[in-house]
C-alpha positions as a Markdown table, in Angstrom:
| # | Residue | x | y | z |
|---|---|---|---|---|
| 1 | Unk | 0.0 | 0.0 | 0.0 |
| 2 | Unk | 1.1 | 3.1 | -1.1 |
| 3 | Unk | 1.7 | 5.7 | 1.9 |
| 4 | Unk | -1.4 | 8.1 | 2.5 |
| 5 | Unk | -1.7 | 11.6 | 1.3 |
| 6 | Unk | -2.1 | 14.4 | 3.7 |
| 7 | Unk | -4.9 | 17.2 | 3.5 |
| 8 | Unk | -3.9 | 20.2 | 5.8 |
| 9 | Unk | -6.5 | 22.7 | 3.7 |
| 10 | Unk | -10.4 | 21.5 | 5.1 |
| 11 | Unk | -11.3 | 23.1 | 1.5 |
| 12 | Unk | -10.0 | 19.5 | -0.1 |
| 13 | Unk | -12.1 | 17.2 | 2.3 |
| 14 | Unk | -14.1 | 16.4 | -0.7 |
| 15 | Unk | -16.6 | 14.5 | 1.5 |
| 16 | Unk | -17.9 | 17.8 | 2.7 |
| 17 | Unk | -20.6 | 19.9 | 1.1 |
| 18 | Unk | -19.1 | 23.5 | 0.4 |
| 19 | Unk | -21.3 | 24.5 | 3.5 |
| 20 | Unk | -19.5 | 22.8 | 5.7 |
| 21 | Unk | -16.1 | 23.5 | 4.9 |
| 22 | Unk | -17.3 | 27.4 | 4.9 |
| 23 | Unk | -18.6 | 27.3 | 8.6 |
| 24 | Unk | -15.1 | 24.9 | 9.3 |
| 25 | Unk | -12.8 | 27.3 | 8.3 |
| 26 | Unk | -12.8 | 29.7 | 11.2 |
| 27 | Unk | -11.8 | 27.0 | 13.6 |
| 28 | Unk | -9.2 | 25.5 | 11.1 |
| 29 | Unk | -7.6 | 28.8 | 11.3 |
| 30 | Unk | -7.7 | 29.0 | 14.7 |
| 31 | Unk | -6.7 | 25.3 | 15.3 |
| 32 | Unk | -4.1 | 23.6 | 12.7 |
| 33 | Unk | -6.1 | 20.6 | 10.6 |
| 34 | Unk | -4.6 | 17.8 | 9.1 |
| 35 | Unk | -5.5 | 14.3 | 7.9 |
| 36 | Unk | -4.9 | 11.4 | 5.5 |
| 37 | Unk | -6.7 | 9.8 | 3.0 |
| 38 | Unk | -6.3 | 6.3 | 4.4 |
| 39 | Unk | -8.2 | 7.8 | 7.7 |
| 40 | Unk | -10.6 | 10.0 | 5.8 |
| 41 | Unk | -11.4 | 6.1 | 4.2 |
| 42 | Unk | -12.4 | 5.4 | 7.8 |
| 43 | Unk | -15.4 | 7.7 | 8.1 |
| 44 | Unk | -19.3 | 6.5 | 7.3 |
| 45 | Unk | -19.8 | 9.8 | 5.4 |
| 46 | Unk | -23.6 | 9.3 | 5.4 |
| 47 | Unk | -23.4 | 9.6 | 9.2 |
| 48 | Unk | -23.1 | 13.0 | 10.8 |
| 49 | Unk | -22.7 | 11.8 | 14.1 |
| 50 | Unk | -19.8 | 9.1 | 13.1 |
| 51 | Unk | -17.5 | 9.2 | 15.7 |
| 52 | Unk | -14.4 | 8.8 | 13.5 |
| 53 | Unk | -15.7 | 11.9 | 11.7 |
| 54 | Unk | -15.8 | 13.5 | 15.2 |
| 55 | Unk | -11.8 | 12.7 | 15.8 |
| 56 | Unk | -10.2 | 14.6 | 12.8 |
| 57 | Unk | -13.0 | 16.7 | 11.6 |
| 58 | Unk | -13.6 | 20.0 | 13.6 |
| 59 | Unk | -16.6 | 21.1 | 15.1 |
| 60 | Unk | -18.0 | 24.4 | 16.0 |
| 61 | Unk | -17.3 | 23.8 | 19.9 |
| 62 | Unk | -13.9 | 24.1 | 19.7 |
| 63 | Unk | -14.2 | 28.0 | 19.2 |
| 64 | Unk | -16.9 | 27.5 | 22.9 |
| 65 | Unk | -14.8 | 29.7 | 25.7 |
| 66 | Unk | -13.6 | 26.5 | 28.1 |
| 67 | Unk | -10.7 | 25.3 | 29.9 |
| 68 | Unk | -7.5 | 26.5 | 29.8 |
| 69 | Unk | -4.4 | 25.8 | 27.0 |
| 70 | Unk | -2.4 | 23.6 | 29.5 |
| 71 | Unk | -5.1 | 22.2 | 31.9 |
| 72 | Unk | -2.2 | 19.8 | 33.5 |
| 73 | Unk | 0.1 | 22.7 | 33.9 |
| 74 | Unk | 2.9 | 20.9 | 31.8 |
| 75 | Unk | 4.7 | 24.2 | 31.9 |
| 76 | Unk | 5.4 | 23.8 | 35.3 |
| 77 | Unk | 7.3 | 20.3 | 34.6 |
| 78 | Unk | 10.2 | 21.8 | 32.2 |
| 79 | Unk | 13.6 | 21.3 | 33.8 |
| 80 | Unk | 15.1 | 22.1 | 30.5 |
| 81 | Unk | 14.6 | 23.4 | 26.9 |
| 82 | Unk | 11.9 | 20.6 | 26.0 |
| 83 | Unk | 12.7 | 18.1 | 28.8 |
| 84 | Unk | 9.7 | 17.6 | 31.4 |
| 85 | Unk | 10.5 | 16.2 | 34.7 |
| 86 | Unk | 7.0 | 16.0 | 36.6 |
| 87 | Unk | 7.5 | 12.2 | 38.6 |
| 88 | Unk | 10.8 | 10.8 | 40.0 |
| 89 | Unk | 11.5 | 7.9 | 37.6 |
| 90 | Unk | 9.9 | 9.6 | 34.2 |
| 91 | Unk | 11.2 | 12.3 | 31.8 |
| 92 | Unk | 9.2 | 13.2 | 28.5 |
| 93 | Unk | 11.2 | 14.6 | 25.6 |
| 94 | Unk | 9.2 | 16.7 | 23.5 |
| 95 | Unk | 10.2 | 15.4 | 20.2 |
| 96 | Unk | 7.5 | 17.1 | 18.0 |
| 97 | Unk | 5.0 | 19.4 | 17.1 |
| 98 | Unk | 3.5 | 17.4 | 14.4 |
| 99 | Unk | 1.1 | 14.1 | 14.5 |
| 100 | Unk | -0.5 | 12.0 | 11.9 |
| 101 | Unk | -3.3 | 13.5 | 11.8 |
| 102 | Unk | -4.5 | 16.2 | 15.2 |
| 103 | Unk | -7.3 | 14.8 | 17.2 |
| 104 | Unk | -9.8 | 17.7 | 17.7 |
| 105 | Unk | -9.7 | 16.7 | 21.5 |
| 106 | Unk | -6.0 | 17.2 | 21.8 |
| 107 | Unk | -4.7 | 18.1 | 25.3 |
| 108 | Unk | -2.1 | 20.0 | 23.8 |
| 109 | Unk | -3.2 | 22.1 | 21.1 |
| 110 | Unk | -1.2 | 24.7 | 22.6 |
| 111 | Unk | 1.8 | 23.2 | 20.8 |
| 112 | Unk | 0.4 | 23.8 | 17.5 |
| 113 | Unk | 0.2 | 27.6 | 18.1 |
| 114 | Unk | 2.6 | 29.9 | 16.1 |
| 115 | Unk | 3.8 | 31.2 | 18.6 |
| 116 | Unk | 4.5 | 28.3 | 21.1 |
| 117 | Unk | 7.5 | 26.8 | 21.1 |
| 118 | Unk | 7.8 | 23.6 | 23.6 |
| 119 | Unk | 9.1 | 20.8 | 21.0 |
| 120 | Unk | 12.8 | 20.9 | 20.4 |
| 121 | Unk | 14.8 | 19.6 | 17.2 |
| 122 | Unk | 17.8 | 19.6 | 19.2 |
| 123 | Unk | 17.3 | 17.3 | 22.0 |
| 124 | Unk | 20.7 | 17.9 | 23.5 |
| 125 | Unk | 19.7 | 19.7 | 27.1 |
| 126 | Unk | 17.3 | 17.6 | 27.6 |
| 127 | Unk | 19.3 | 14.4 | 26.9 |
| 128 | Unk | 22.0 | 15.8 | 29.3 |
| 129 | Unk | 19.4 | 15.8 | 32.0 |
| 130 | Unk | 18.6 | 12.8 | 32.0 |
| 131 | Unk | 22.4 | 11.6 | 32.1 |
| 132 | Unk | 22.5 | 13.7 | 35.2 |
| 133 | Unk | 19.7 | 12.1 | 36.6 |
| 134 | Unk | 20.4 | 8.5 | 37.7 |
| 135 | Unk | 16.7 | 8.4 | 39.2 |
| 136 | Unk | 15.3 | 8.7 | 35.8 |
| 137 | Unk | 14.9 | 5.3 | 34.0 |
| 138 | Unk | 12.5 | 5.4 | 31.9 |
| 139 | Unk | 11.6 | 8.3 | 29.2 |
| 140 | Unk | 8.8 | 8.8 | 26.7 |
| 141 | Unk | 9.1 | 10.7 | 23.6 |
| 142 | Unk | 6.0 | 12.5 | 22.8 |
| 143 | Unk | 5.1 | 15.6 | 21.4 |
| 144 | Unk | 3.1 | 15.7 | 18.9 |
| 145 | Unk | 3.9 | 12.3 | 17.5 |
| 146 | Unk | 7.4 | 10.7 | 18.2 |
| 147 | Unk | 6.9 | 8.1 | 15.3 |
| 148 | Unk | 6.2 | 11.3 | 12.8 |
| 149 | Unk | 9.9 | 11.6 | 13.1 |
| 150 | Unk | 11.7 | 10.6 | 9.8 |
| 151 | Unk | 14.1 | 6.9 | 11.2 |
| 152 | Unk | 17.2 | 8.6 | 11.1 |
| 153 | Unk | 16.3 | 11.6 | 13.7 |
| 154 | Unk | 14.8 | 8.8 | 15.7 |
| 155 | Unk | 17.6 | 6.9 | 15.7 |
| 156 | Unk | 19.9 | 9.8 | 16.7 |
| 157 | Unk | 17.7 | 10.3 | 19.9 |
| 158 | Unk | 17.1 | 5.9 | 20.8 |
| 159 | Unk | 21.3 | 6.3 | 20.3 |
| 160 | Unk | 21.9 | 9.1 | 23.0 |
| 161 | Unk | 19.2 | 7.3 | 25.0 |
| 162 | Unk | 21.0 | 4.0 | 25.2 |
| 163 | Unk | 24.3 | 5.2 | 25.7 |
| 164 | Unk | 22.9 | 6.4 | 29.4 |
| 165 | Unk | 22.9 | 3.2 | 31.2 |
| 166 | Unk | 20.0 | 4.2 | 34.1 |
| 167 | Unk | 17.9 | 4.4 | 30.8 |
| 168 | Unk | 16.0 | 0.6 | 31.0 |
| 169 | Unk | 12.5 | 1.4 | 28.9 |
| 170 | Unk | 12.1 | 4.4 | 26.0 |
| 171 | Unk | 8.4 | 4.8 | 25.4 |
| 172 | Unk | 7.2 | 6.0 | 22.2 |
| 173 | Unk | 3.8 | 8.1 | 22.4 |
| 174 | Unk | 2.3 | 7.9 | 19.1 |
| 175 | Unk | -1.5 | 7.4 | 17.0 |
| 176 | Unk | 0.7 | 6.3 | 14.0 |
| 177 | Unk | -0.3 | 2.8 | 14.4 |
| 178 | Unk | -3.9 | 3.5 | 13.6 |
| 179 | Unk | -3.1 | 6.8 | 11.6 |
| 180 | Unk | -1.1 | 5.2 | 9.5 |
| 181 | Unk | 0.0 | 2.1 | 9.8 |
| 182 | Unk | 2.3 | 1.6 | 6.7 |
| 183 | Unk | 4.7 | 3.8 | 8.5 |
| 184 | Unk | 5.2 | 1.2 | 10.3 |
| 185 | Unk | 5.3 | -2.2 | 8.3 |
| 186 | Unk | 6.4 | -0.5 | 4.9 |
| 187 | Unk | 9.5 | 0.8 | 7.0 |
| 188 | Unk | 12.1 | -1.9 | 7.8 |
| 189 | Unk | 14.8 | 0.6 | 9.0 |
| 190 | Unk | 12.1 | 1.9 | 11.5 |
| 191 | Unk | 11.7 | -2.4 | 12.4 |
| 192 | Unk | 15.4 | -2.9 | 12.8 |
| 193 | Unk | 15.6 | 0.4 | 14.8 |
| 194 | Unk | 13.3 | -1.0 | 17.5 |
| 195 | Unk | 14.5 | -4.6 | 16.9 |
| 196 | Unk | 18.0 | -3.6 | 18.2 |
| 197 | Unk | 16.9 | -1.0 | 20.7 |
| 198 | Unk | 14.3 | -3.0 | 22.3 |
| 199 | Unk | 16.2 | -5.8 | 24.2 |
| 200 | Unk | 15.4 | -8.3 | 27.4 |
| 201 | Unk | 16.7 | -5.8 | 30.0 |
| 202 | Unk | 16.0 | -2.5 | 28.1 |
| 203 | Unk | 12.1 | -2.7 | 26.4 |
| 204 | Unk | 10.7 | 0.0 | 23.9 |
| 205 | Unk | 7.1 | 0.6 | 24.6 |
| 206 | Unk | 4.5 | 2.2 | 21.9 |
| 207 | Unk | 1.8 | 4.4 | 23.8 |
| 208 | Unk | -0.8 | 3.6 | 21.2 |
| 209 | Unk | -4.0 | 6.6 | 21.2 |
| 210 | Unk | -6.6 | 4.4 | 20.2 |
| 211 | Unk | -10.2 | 5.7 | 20.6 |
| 212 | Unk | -12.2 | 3.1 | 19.1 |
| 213 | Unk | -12.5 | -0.1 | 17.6 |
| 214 | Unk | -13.2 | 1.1 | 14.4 |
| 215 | Unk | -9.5 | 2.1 | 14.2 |
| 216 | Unk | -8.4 | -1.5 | 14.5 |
| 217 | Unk | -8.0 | -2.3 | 11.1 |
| 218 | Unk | -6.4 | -4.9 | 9.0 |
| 219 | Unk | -3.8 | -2.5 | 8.0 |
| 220 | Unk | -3.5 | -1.6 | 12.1 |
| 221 | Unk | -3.1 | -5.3 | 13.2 |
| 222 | Unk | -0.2 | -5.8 | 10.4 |
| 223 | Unk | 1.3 | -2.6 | 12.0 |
| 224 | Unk | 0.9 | -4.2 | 15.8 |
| 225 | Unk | 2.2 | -7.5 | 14.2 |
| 226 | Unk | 5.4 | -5.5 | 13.0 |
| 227 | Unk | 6.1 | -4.0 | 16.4 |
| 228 | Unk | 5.8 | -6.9 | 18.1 |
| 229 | Unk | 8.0 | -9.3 | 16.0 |
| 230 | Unk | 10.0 | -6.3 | 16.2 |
| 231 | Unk | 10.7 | -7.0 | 20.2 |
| 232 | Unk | 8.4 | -3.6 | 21.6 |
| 233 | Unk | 5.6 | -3.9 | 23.3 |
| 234 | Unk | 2.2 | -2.0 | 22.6 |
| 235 | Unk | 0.1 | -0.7 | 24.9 |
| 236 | Unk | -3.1 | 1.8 | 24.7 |
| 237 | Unk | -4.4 | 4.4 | 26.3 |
| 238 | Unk | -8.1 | 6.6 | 25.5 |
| 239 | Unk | -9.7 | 9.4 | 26.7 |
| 240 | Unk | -13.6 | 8.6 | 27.8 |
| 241 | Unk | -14.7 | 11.4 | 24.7 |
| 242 | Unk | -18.5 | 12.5 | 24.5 |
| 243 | Unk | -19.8 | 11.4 | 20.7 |
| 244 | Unk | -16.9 | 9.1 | 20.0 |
| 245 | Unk | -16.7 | 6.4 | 22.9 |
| 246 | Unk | -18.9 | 7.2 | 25.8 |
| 247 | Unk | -20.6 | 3.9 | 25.4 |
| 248 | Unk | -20.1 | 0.8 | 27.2 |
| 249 | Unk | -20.2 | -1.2 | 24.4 |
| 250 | Unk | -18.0 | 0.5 | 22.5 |
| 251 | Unk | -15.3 | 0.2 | 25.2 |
| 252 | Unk | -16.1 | -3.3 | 26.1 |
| 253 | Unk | -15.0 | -3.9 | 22.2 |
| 254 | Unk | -12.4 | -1.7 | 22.0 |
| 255 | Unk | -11.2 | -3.8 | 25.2 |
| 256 | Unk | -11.5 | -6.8 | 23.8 |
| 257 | Unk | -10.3 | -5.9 | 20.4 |
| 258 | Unk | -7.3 | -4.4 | 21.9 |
| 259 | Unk | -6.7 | -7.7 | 24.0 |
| 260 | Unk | -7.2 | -9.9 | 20.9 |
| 261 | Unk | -4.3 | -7.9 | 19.1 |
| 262 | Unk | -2.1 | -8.6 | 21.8 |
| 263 | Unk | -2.3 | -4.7 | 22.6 |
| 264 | Unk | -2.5 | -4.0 | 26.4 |
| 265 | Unk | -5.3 | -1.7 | 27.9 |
| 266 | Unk | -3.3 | 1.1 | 29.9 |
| 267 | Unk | -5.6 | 3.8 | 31.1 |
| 268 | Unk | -9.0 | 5.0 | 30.0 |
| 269 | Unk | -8.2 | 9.2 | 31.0 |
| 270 | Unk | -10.6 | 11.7 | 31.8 |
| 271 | Unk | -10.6 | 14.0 | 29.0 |
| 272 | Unk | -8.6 | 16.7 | 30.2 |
| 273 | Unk | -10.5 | 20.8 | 30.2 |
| 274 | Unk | -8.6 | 21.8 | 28.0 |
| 275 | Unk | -9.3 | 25.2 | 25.4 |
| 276 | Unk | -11.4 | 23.7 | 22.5 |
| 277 | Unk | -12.9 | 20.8 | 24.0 |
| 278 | Unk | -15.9 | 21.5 | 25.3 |
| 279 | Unk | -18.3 | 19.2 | 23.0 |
| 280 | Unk | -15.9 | 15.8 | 24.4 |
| 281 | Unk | -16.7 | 16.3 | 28.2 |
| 282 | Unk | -18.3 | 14.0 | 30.1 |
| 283 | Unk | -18.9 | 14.0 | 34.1 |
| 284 | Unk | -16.4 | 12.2 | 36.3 |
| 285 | Unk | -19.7 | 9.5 | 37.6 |
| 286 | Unk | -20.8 | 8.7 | 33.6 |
| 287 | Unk | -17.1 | 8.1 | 33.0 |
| 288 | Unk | -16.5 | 5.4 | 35.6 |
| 289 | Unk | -19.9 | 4.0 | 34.9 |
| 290 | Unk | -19.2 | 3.5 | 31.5 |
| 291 | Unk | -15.8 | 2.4 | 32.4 |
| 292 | Unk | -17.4 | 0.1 | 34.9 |
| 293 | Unk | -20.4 | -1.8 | 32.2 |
| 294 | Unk | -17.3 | -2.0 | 29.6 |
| 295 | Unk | -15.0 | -4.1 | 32.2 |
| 296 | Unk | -18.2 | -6.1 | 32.7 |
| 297 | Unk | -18.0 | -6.9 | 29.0 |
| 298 | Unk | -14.5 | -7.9 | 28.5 |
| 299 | Unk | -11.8 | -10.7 | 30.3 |
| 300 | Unk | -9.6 | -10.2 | 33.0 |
| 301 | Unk | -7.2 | -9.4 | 30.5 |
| 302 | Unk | -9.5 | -6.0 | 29.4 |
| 303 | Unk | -10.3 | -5.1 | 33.1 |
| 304 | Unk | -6.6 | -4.6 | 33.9 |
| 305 | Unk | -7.1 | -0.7 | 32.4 |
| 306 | Unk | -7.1 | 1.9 | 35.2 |
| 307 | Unk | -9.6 | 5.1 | 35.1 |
| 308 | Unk | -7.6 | 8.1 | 35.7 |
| 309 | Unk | -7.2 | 11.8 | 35.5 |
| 310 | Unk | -3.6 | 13.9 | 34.3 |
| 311 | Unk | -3.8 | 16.2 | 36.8 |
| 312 | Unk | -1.5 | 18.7 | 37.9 |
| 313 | Unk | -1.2 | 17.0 | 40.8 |
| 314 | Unk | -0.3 | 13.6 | 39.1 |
| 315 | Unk | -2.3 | 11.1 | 38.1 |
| 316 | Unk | -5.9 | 10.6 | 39.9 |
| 317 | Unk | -6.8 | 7.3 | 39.6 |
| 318 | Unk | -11.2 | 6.7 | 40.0 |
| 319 | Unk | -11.4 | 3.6 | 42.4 |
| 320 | Unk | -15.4 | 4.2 | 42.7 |
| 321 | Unk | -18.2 | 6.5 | 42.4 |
| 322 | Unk | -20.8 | 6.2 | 45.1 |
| 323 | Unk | -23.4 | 7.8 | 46.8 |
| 324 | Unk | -22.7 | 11.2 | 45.9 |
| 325 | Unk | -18.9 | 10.2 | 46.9 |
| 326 | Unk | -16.1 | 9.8 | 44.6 |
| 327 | Unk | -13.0 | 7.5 | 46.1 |
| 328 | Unk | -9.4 | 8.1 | 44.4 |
| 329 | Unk | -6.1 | 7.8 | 45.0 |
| 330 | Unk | -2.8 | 9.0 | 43.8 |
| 331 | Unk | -1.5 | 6.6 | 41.0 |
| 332 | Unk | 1.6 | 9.0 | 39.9 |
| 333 | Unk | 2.2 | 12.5 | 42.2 |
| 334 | Unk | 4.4 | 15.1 | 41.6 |
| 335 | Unk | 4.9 | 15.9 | 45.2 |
| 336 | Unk | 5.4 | 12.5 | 46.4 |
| 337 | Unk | 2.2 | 11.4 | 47.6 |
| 338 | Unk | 2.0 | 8.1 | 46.2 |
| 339 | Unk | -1.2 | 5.8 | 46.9 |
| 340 | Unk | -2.4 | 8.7 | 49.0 |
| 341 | Unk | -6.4 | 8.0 | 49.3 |
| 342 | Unk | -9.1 | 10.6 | 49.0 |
| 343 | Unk | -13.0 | 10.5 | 49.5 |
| 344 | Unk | -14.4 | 13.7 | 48.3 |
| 345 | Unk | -17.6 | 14.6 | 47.8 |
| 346 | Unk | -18.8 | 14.0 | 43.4 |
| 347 | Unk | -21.6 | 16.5 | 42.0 |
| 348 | Unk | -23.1 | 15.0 | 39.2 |
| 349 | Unk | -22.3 | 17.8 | 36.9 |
| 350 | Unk | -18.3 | 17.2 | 38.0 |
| 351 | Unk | -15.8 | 16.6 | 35.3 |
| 352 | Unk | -12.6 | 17.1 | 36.7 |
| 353 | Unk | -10.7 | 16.9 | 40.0 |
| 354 | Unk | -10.7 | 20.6 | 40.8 |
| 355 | Unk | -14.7 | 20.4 | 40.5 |
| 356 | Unk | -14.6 | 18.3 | 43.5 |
| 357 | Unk | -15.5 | 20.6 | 46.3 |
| 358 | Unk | -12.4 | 20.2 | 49.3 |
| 359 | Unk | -10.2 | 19.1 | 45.9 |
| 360 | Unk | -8.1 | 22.2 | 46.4 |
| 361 | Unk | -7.0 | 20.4 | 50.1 |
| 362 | Unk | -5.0 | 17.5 | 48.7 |
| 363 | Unk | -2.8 | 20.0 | 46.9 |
| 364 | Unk | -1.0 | 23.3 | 46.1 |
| 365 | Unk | -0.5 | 25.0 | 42.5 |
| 366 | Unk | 2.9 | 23.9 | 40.8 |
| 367 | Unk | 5.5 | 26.8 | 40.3 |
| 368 | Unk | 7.9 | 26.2 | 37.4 |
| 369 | Unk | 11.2 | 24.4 | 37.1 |
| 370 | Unk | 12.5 | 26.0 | 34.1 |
| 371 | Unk | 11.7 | 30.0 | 34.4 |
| 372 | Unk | 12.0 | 30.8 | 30.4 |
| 373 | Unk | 9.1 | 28.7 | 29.5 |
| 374 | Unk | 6.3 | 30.9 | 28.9 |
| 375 | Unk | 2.6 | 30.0 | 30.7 |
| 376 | Unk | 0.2 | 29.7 | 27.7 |
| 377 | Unk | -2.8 | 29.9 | 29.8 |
| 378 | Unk | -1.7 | 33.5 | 30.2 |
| 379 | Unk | -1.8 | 33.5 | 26.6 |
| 380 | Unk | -5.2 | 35.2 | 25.5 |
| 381 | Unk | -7.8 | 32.4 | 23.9 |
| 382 | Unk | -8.7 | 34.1 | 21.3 |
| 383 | Unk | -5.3 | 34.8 | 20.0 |
């Protein structure tokens, strides 16, 4: 299969009356738009409410006033040029400002602003860093999309990574593998890459974004296939995503589907409040009730995903909502507060931690690391 062609212009989506591409453009020139044919192929044109549609294509909420530009306060984490540093044994190297193609619920639309600059092509401080930092043994390169990078800049960085010896697991956060999966299997320098990288005693994990189990493709399950005879491992992680997966069903399959590819179910997130994404929010009790019916559905192997939220904090992870009560714990925590258990009172209308009246008790606003980083949520919404 021939690689796909990218549409960055929503005036060449064919499949869209002339309408809709007029009432799209505002928001595609306020958020950046791009696709592939092979994904486009993926969409049930004849359905408005198809919830691959709703992944790629834009929609008039995302020009709604909500949330913030960095809801996780990520700007907080950089301990150098590109480099975060947010929990003791992680670092994330922002590799890239471009993906496959840009989900319309991205929690980091910031980067894809003209005038932000968080992703680095010279990954040099932040690769010192981590030499410095014997603590630090595992690192995920993310961005944007870390498999967008052409082989030979990905090998330069999986090179510097190796030669650090506290470095034992490089994770590579990508949507490639249902974006477009021939990067993958058409690439056999990318294959050899991760085939002599990815050892016994030091693993290279793919984060996988998969939102549905309409994204599982043949062409998907040749790419999995190639990454795993390749020696990494391939995991998944989703946001729960109003209009696209907030149905039991669908997650049940998407567990199972997953599981059946040999893909391991990581988290299901909490769609983060970020600016944009108000039509994708669901509250906190829906979430973990649809989390709850789809674990129902699926094997032992399925239930093993975890329901969490990115907060600044760290990562929240939803044990149970009951009675008016939600019942978390600290999963990941920037301040050291590992397994620490809360019971806070859950309005049904709650969507995020900091909607959880007494929240603001279990923690204190971040300052940054790295001073020259600029705070986009000071940045004006409309700009």
């Amino acid at each position: 299969m021939a690689n796909p062609k990218y549409i960055t212009d929503i005036a060449k989506v064919s499949e869209l009356s002339e309408q809709e591409r007029q009432e799209l453009k505002p928001i595609t020139d306020k958020f950046v738009f791009r696709v592939n044919d092979y994904y486009l192929n993926l969409i049930d044109w004849n359905d408005p409410e198809d919830p691959i549609r709703k992944l790629v294509i834009p929609n008039t909420g995302e020009l709604k006033e909500y949330g913030r530009w960095d809801a996780s306060d990520e700007a907080t984490n950089y301990a150098v040029p590109g480099c975060q540093h947010k929990y003791r044994t992680t670092a994330l190297l922002i590799v890239s400002e471009v993906c496959g193609s840009y989900c319309r619920y991205c929690f980091r639309k910031r980067l894809f602003r003209n005038d932000v600059k968080e992703a680095m092509s010279d990954v040099t401080p932040g690769i010192e860093y981590i030499a410095q930092h014997p603590e630090i043994n595992n690192v995920l390169l993310t961005g944007g999309d870390s498999l967008i990078l052409a082989t030979r800049k990905l090998r330069s960085i999986l090179e510097q990574l190796r030669a650090i010896e506290h470095v034992k697991i490089i994770r590579l956060g990508s949507k490639i593998p249902v974006f477009n999966p021939m990067r993958i299997y058409e690439d056999p320098e990318l294959l050899d890459l991760i085939k002599e990288f990815s050892t016994v005693d030091q693993r290279i994990y793919v984060m996988a974004h998969i939102n549905h189990p309409r994204e599982i493709t043949p062409e998907a399950k040749k790419g999995f296939q190639a990454l795993h005879d390749a020696g990494a491992i391939v995991v998944n992680q989703t946001p729960i995503l109003k209009g696209i997966n907030d149905d039991a069903a669908v997650l049940g399959e998407l567990l199972d589907r997953l599981s059946w590819a040999g893909v391991t179910p990581y988290y299901f997130f909490i769609n983060r409040p970020v600016a944009g994404n108000a039509d994708f929010v669901i509250p906190l009790k829906r979430a973990y009730q649809l989390v709850e019916e789809a674990k129902a559905r699926t094997s032992g192997l399925g239930k093993r995903v975890r329901l969490s939220m990115s907060h600044s904090s760290g990562k929240i992870e939803i044990l149970g909502i009951d009675d008016g009560h939600a019942y978390l714990k600290y999963h990941q925590s920037r301040d050291n507060e590992y397994g620490k258990f809360m019971i806070l009172p859950c309005p049904d209308e709650a969507a995020w931690f900091d909607d959880l009246p007494g929240s603001e008790a279990y923690w204190k606003k971040p300052e940054r690391e790295w001073e020259e980083v600029d705070s986009v949520n000071e940045m004006s919404y409309t700009g």
